[in-house]
C-alpha positions as CSV (number, residue, x, y, z in Angstrom):
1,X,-16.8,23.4,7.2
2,X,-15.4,24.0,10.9
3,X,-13.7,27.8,10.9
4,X,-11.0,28.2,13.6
5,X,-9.3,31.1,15.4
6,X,-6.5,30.4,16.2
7,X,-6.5,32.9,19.2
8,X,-9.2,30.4,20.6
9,X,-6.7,27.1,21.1
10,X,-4.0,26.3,23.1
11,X,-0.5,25.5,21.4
12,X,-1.5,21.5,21.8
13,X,-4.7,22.0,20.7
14,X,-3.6,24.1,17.1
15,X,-0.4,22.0,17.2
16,X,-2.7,19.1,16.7
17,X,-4.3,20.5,13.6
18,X,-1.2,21.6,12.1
19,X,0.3,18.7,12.3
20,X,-2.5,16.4,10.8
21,X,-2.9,19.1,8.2
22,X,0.1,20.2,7.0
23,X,1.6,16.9,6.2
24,X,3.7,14.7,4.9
25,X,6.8,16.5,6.0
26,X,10.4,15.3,5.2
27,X,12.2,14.2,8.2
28,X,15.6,15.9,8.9
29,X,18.5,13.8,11.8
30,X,20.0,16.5,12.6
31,X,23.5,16.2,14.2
32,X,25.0,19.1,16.1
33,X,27.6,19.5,18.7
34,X,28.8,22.1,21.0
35,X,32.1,23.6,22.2
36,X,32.8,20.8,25.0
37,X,32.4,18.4,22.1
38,X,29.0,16.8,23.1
39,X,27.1,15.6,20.4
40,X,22.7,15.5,19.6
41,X,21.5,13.6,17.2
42,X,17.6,14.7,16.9
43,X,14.6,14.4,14.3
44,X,13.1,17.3,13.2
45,X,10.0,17.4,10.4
46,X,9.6,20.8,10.6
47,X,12.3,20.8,7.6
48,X,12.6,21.6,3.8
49,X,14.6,22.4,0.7
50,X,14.6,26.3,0.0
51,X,17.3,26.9,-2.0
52,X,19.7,25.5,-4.5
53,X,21.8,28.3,-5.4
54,X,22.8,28.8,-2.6
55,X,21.6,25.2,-1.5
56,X,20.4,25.8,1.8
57,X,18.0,23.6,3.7
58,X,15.6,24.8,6.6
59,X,14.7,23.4,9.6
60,X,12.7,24.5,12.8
61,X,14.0,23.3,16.6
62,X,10.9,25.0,18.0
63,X,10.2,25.5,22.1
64,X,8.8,22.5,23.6
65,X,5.2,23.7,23.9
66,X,4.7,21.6,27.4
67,X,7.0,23.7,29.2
68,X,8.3,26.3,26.9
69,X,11.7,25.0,26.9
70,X,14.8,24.7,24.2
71,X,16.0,21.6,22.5
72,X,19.6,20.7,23.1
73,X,20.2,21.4,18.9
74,X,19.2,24.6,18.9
75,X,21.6,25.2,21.7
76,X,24.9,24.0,20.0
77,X,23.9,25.6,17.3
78,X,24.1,29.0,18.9
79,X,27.5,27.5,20.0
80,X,29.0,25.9,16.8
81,X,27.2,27.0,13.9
82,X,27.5,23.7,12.2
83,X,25.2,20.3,11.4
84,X,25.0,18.1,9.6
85,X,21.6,16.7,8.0
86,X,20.9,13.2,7.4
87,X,18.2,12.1,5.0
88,X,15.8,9.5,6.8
89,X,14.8,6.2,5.1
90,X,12.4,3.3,6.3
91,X,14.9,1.0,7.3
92,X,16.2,3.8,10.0
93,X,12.7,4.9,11.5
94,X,12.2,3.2,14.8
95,X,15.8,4.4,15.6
96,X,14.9,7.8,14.3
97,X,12.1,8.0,16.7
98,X,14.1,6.8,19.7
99,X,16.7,9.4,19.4
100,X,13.9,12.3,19.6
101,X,13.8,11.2,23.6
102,X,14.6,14.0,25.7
103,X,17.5,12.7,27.1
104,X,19.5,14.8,29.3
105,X,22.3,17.0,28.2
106,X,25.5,14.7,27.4
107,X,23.8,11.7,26.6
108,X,24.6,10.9,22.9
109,X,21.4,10.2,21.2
110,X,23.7,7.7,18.6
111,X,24.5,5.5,21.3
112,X,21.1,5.4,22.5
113,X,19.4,4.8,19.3
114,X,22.5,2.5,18.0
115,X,23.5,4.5,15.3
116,X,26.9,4.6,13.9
117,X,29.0,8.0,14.4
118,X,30.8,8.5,10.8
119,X,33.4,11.6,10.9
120,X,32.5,14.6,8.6
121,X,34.6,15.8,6.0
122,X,34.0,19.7,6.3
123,X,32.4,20.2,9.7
124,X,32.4,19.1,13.3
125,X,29.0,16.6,14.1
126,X,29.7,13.5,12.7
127,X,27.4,11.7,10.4
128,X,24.9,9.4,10.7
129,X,26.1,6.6,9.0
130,X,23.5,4.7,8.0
131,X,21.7,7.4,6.6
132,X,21.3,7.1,2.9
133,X,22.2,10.8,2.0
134,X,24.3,12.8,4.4
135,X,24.9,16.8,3.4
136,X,27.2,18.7,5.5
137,X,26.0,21.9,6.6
138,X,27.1,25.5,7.4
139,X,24.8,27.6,9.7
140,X,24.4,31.0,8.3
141,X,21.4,32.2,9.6
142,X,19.4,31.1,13.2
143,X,15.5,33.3,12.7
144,X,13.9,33.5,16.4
145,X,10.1,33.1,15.7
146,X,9.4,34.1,19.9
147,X,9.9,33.4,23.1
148,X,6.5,31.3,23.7
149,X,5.6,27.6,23.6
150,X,5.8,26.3,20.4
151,X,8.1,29.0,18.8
152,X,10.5,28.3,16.1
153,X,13.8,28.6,15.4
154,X,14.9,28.9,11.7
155,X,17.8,27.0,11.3
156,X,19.4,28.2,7.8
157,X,21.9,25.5,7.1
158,X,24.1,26.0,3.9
159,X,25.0,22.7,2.2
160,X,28.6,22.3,1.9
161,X,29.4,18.6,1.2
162,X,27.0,15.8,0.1
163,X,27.2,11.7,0.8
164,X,25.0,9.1,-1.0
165,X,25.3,5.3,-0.7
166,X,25.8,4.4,-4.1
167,X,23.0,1.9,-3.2
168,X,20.1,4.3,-3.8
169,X,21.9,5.4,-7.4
170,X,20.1,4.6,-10.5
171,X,22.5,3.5,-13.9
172,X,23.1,7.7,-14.7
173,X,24.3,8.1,-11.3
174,X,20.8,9.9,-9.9
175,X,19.1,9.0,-6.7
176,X,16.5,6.5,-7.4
177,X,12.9,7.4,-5.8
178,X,12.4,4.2,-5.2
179,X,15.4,3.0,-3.8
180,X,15.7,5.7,-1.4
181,X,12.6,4.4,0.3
182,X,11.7,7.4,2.1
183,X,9.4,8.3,4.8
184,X,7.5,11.4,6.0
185,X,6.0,12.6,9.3
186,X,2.2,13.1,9.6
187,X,0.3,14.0,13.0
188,X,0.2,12.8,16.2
189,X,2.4,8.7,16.1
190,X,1.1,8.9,11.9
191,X,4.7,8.4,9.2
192,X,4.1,7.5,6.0
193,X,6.6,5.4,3.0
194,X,7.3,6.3,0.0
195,X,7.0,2.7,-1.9
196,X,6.2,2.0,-5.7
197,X,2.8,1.4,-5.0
198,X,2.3,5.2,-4.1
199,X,4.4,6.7,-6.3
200,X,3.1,8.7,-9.6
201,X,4.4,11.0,-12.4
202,X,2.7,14.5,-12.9
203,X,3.8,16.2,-15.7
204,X,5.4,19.6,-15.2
205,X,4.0,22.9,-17.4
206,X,7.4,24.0,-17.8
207,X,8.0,24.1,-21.2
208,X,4.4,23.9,-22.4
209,X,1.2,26.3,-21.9
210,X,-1.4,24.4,-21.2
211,X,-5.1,25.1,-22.5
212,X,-6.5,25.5,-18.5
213,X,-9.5,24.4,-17.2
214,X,-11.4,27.1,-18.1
215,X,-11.0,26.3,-22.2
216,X,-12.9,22.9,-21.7
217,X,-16.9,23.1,-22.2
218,X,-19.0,23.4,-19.4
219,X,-20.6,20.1,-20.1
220,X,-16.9,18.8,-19.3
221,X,-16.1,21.0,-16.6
222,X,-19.5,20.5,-15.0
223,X,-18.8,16.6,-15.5
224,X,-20.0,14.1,-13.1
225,X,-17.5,11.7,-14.0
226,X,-14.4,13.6,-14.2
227,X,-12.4,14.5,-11.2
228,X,-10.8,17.9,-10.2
229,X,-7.3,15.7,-11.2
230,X,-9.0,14.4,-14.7
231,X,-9.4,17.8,-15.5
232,X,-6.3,19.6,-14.3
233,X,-4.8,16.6,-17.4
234,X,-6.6,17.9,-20.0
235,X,-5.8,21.6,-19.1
236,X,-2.5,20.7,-19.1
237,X,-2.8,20.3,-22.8
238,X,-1.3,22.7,-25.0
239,X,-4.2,23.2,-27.5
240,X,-7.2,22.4,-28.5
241,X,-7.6,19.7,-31.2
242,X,-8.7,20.4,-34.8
243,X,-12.5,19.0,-35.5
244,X,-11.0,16.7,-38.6
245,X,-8.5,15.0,-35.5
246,X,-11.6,15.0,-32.9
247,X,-13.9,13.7,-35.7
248,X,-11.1,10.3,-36.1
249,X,-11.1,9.1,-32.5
250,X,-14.8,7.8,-33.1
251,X,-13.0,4.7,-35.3
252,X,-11.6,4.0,-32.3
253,X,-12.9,0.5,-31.7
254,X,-13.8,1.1,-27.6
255,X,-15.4,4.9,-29.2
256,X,-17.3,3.3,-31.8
257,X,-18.6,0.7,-28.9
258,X,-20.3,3.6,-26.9
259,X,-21.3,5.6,-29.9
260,X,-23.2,2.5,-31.1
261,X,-24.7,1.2,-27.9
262,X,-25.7,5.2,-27.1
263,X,-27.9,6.1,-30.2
264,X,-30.2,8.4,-29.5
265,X,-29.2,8.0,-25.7
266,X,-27.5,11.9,-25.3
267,X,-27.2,11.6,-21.4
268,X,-25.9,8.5,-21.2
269,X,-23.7,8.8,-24.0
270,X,-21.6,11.4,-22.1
271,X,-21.4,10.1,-19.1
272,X,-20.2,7.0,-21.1
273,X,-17.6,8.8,-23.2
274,X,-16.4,10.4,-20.0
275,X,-15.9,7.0,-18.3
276,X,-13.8,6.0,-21.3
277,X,-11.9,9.5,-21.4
278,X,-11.5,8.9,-17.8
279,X,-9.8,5.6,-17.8
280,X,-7.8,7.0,-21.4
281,X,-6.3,9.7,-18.3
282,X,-5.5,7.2,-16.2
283,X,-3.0,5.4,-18.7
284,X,-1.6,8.5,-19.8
285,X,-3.4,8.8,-22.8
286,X,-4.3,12.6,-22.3
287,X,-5.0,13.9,-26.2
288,X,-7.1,11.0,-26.8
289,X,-9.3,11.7,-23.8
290,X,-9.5,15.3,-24.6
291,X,-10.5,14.1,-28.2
292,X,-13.2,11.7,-26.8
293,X,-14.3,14.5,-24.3
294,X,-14.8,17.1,-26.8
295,X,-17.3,15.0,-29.7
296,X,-20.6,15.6,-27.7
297,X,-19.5,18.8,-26.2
């Protein structure tokens, strides 16, 4: 494994890194303004959810780290301690990434990139309107990370208003992950969409205490077959299985298959079982596969 100071790079150099490693990250357009009434429209990755009560979203305008200098958003900011923050989607990206151009002070980044300037309801920037989900922020907090290349500036923007196109709404009314069709930033010219074909369900130990890895059997745990994801599933199970329930998954017709082709076959017949506990996982069949993992354990 390489081991890295970070004293030893340059900004580029650990900014390279970062940004390949840390990743995906959700894309905020930000839209700011200052006191003369110039408006930025700018990307910014380096942006999450932190709160909900208060909702209050965070995003970093850091220093350039080529020359060290401020980005025109952080400087309105300082001036009119409003944005707003509009959600990015696929059908917006190559226009996303042309208004991140550094173009000189006064030049409105909507024009540029052809986006449509949609009046806010609560604050001064206007919206973008093509964004599927606008939320109109109020600054409350600006954090100064440092004066050198690459330095952030934590941008605390309180939520105040928020815009969906009804197009992304499921039948309840709730955004639909799918029809938001999302994208993320990765490193260096890397995004990445959020599209059916990558999307997947884990579910949540809220309500439920799950067993933990540690309960399984070493044979299980030590398993060959079975993936660090396999077994964070069946530790996610709330308890153990009685013997009498374990003992009935071997009438299971694709059980009973390995049990009879195994005979006398101990190896083979749990590496076997865990193929079949493995695949059970994969269709969300987690009790079963816990069941099937546990009779030659």
């Amino acid at each position: 494994m390489l081991t890295i100071n970070v004293s030893d790079l340059s900004p580029a150099q650990l900014q390279n890194y970062l940004h390949y490693a840390i990743a995906p990250r959700p894309i905020c357009l930000a839209t700011t303004i200052d006191q003369a009434g110039n408006v930025n429209l700018s990307p910014f990755s380096f942006f999450n959810l932190f709160s909900t009560n208060p909702p209050v979203c965070v995003f970093s305008p850091s220093r350039r780290v080529r020359d060290n200098t401020s980005k025109h958003t952080i400087e309105n900011i300082l001036e009119v301690k409003e944005c707003v923050i509009n959600i990015v989607n696929y059908d917006m990206v190559q226009q996303v990434s042309l208004s991140s151009t550094d173009y000189a002070k006064g030049i409105n980044e909507f024009e540029k990139a052809g986006f449509t300037m949609l009046p806010s309801e609560l604050v001064k920037p206007p919206r973008v309107a093509e964004a599927p989900v606008q939320m109109e922020c109020v600054v409350t907090q600006v954090i100064h990370m440092g004066d050198k290349p690459g330095a952030g500036n934590l941008v605390l923007a309180e939520i105040k208003r928020i815009h969906i196109n009804e197009a992304i709404l499921d039948e309840e009314g709730k955004i639909d992950q799918v029809k938001i069709d999302l994208v993320a930033r990765l490193g260096g010219d890397w995004y990445c969409r959020v599209t059916p074909e990558n999307l997947f369900k884990v579910a949540k130990p809220l309500t439920t205490l799950g067993i933990g890895v540690d309960a399984l059997p070493r044979g299980v745990r030590n398993s060959y077959v079975l993936t660090g994801n396999d077994l964070g599933m069946l530790g996610n199970i709330e308890k153990i299985p009685a013997e009498e329930e374990i003992d009935l998954v071997r009438h299971l017709p694709s059980v009973k298959e390995v049990m009879d082709a195994t005979i006398g076959d101990a190896i083979n017949r749990q590496r076997e079982l865990h193929e079949l506990a493995k695949e059970m996982l994969r269709q969300g069949d987690c009790m079963n596969a816990l069941k099937v993992v546990l009779l030659e354990s």
